[in-house]
C-alpha positions as CSV (number, residue, x, y, z in Angstrom):
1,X,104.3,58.9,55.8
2,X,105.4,55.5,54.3
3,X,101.8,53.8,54.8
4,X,100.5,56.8,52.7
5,X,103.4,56.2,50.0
6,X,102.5,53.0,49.5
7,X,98.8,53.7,49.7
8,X,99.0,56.0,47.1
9,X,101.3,53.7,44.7
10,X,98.6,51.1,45.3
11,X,96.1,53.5,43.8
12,X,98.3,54.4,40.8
13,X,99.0,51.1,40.1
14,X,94.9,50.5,40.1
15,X,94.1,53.1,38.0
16,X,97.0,52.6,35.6
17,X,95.8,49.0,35.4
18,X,91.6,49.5,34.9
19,X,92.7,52.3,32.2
20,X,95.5,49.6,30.2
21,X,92.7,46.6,30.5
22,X,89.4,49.4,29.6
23,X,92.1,50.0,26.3
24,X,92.5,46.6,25.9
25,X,88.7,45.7,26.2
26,X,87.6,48.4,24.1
27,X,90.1,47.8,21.3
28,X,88.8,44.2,21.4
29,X,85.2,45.4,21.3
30,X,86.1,47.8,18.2
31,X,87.5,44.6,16.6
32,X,84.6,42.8,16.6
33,X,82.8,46.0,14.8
34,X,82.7,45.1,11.1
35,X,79.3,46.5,9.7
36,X,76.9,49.0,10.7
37,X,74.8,46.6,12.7
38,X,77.2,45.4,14.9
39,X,78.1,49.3,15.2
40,X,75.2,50.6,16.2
41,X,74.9,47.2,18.4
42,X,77.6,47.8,20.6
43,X,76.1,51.5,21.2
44,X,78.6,53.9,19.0
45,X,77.2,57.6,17.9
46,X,75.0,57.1,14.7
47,X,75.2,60.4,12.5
48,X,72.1,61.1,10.9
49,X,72.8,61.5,7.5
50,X,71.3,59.3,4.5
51,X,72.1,56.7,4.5
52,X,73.1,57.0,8.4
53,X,76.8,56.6,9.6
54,X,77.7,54.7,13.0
55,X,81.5,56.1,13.6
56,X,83.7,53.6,16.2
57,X,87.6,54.1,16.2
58,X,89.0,55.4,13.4
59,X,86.0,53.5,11.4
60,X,83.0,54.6,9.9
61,X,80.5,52.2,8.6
62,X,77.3,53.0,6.5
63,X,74.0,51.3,6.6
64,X,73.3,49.1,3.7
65,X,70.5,50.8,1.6
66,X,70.3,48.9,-1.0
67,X,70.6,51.0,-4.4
68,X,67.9,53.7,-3.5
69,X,70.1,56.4,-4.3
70,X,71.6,54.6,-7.8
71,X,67.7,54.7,-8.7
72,X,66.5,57.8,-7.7
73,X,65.5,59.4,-11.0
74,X,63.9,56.0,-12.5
75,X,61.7,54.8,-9.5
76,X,61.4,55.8,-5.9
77,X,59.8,53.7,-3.2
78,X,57.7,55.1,0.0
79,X,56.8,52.6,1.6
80,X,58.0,50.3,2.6
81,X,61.7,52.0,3.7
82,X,64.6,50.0,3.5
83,X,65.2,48.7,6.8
84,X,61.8,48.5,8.2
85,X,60.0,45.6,9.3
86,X,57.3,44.0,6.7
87,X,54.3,41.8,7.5
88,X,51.9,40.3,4.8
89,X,49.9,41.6,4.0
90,X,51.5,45.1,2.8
91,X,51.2,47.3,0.3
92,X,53.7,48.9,-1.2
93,X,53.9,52.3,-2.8
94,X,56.0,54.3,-4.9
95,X,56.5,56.2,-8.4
96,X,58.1,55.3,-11.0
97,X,59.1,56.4,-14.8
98,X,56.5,55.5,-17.3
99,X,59.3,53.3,-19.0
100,X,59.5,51.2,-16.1
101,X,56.3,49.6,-16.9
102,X,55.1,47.5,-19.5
103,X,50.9,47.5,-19.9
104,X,50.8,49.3,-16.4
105,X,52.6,46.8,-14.6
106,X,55.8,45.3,-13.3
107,X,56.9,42.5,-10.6
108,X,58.0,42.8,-7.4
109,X,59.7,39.9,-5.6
110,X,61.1,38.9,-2.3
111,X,64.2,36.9,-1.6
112,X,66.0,36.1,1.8
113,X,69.5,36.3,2.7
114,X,70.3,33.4,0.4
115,X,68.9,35.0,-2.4
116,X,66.0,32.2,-2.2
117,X,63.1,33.8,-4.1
118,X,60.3,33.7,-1.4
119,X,57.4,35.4,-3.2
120,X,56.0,37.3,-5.6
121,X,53.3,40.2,-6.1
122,X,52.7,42.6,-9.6
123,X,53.1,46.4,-9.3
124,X,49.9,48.4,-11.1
125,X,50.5,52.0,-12.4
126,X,47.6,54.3,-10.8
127,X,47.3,56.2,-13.6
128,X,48.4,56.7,-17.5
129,X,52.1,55.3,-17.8
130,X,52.6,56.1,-21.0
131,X,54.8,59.0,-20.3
132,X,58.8,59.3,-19.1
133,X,57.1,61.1,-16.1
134,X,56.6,59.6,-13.0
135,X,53.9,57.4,-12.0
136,X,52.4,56.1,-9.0
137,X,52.5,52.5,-8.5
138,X,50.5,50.3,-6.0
139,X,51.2,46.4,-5.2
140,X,49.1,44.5,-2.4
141,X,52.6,42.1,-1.3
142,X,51.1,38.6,0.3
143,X,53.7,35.7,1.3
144,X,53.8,33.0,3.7
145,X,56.9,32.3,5.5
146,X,57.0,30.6,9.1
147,X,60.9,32.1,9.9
148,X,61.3,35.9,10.6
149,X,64.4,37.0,8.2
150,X,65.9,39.8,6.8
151,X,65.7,40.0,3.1
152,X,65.7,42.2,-0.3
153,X,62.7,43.9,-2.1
154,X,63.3,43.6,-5.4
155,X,61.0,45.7,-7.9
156,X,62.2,44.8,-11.6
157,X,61.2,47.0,-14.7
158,X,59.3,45.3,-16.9
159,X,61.1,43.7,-19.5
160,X,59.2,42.2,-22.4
161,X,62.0,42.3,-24.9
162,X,64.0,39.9,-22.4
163,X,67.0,41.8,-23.3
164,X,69.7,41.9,-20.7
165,X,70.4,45.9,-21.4
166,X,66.7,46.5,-21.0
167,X,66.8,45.7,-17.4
168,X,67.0,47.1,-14.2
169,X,66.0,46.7,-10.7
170,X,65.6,48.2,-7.2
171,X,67.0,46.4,-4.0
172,X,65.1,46.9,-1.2
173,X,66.6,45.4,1.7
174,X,64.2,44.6,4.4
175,X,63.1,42.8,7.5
176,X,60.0,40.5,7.5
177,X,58.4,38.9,10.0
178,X,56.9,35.4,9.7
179,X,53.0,35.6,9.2
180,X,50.5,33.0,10.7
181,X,47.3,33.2,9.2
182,X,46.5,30.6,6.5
183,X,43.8,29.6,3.8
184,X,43.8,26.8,1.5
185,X,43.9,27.0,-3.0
186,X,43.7,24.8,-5.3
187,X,46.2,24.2,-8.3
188,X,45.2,22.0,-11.3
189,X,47.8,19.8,-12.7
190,X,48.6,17.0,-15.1
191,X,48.2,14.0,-13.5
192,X,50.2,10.4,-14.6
193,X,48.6,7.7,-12.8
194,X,45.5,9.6,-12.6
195,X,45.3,9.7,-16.2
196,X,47.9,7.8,-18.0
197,X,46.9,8.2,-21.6
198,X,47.1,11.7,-20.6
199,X,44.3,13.4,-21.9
200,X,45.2,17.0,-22.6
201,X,42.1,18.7,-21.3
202,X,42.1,17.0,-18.0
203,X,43.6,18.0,-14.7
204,X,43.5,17.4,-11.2
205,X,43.5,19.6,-8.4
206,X,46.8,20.1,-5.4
207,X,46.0,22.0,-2.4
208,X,48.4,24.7,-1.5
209,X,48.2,26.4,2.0
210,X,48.9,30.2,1.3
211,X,48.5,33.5,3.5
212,X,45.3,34.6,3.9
213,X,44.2,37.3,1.6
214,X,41.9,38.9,-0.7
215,X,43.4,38.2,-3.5
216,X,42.7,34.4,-4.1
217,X,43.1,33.8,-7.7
218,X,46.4,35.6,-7.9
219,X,47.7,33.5,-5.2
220,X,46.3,30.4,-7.0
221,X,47.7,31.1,-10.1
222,X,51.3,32.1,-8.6
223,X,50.9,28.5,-6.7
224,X,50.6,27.2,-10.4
225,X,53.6,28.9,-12.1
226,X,55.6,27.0,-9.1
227,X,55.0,24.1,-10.7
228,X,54.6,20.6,-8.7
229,X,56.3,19.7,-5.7
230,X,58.1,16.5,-5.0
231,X,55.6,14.7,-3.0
232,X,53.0,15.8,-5.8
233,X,55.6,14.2,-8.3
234,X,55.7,11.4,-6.5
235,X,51.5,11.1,-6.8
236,X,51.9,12.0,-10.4
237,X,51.0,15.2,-11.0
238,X,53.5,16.9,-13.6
239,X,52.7,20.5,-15.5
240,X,53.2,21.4,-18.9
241,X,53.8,25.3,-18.1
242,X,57.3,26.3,-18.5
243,X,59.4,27.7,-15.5
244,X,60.0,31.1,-15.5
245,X,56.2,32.1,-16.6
246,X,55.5,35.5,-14.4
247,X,52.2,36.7,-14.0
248,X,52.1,40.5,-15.5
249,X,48.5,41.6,-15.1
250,X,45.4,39.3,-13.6
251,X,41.8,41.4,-13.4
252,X,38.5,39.4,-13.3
253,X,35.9,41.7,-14.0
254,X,32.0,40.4,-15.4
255,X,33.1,37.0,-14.8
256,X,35.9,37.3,-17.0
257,X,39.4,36.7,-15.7
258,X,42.1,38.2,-18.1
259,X,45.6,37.1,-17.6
260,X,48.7,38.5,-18.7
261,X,51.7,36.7,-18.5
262,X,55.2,36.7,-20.3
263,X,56.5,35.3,-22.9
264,X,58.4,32.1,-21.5
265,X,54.6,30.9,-21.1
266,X,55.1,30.0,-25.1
267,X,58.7,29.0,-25.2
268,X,59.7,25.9,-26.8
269,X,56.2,24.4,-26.7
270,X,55.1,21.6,-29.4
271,X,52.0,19.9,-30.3
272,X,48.6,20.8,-29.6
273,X,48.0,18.6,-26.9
274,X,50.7,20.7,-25.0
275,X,48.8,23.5,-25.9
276,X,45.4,22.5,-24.6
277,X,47.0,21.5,-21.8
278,X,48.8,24.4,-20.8
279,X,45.3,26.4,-21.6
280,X,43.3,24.3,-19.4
281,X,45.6,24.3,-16.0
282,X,45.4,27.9,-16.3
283,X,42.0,28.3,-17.2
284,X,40.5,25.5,-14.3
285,X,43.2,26.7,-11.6
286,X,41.1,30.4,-12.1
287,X,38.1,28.7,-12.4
288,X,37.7,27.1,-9.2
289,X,36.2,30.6,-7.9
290,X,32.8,31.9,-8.2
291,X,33.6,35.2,-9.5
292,X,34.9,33.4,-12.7
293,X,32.9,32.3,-15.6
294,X,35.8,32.1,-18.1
295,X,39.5,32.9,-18.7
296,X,41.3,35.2,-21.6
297,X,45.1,34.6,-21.9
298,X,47.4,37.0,-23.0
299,X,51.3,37.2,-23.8
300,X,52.7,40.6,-23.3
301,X,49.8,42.0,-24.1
302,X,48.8,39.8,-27.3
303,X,45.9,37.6,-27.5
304,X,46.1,36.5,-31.2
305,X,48.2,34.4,-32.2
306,X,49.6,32.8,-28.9
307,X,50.0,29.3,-27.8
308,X,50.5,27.6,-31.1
309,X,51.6,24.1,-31.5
């Protein structure tokens, strides 16, 4: 009778120790829970609601999507959905109010974790915009990035007054996966040492390796509006375009490439040279492809009157 006492106090004492030290591990474990990821991580009950709930504890944690719901009756994305994996190239889709747009368009841009702008791509209505209705909008998204990452879509309403009360944007946040395939553009700059009494009219060319795509002379051009590099500063190339210039609209149709871009492209500029030279890396960076025979730049719109010294 006494070897089955004790036997059966050993197995309280077990049980009353795995159940303290599973309390003790588990209280750790919820601890350690501080967002939805890690939630739904260690294997807790997601709810399916919008946006979904992972419950651990006492603790309920929601998934971060972005401010979809804030902007639900100005512009509404389909694809991609926050949360999902992207690889360029991708197109995304969505509608949007009519005032969200300014001559059909608006940008869309992609930043990482650190809020490091990663790349860029232009939003074009698919159909009339001139209405407070919604409209569908298309953008073919192309970036080159050798690190998977989790980042932020951010599709900004156009904004040509520059005005801070006129703008507004939707975050996006997304995964996107590195992409490998590669082709080579050329950027035409100023050039120093290759020109030092700096001719105005002539500029050299900077190969960029970008992501493959259809799209050449966008991607061109947005290598341009980067501006040089430091190695390339180094060699003497320098550019006379302001920072800050974003590429609204780009169609080349009859040989005839027609450029939109915003106003900073004619902020604070003097002097004629300045002028031609801003005109001419824009104009030879778009000419360096067959399909263009000559360039129209526009600000906002406006041909006339742009670009003076």
């Amino acid at each position: 009778m006494k070897k089955i006492f004790i036997i059966v106090i050993i197995i309280l004492l077990i049980s009353v120790a795995g159940i303290y030290w599973r309390f003790v591990i588990e209280k750790e474990n919820i601890s350690q829970v501080t967002n939805f990821e890690d939630c739904t991580s260690a294997g807790y009950p997601i709810t399916e609601s919008y946006p979904r709930q992972c419950r651990v504890g006492n603790n309920s944690f929601s998934e971060d999507i972005g401010n979809e719901i804030e902007k639900i009756d100005l512009i509404r994305i389909i694809t991609p959905r926050p949360n999902t994996d992207i690889k360029s190239p991708i197109i995304i889709e969505g509608e949007a109010r009519g005032s969200w747009f300014f001559e059909a368009s608006f940008p869309i841009k992609l930043y990482d974790e650190n809020n490091k702008l990663l790349a860029t791509a232009i939003a074009q209505a698919q159909s009339d915009w001139m209405t407070e209705n919604f409209v569908k909008f298309e953008a073919k998204f192309i970036y080159h990035i050798d690190k998977a990452g989790k980042g932020t879509l951010v599709l900004e309403k156009n904004n040509p007054s520059g005005l801070s009360e006129n703008a507004d944007e939707l975050r996006v946040p997304i995964k996107y996966d590195a992409n490998e395939e590669s082709m080579t553009v050329k950027a035409y700059f100023n050039n120093s040492k290759m020109d030092p009494e700096f001719s105005c009219d002539k500029v050299f060319p900077v190969e960029r390796a970008v992501p493959k795509s259809e799209a050449v002379a966008l991607v061109a051009l947005t290598e341009l509006l980067k501006g040089v590099t430091e190695s390339e500063k180094d060699a003497g190339f320098f550019t006379n375009i302001n920072s800050g210039v974003n590429i609204q609209n780009l169609t080349i149709e009859n040989g005839i490439a027609k450029v939109d871009l915003n106003e900073q492209l004619e902020s604070k500029i003097s002097g004629a040279c300045m002028v031609t030279a801003i005109r001419t890396e824009i104009t030879q960076t778009l000419m360096q492809f067959p399909t263009v025979d000559s360039v129209v730049i526009s600000i906002n719109g406006r041909t006339e009157d742009i670009l003076q010294p």
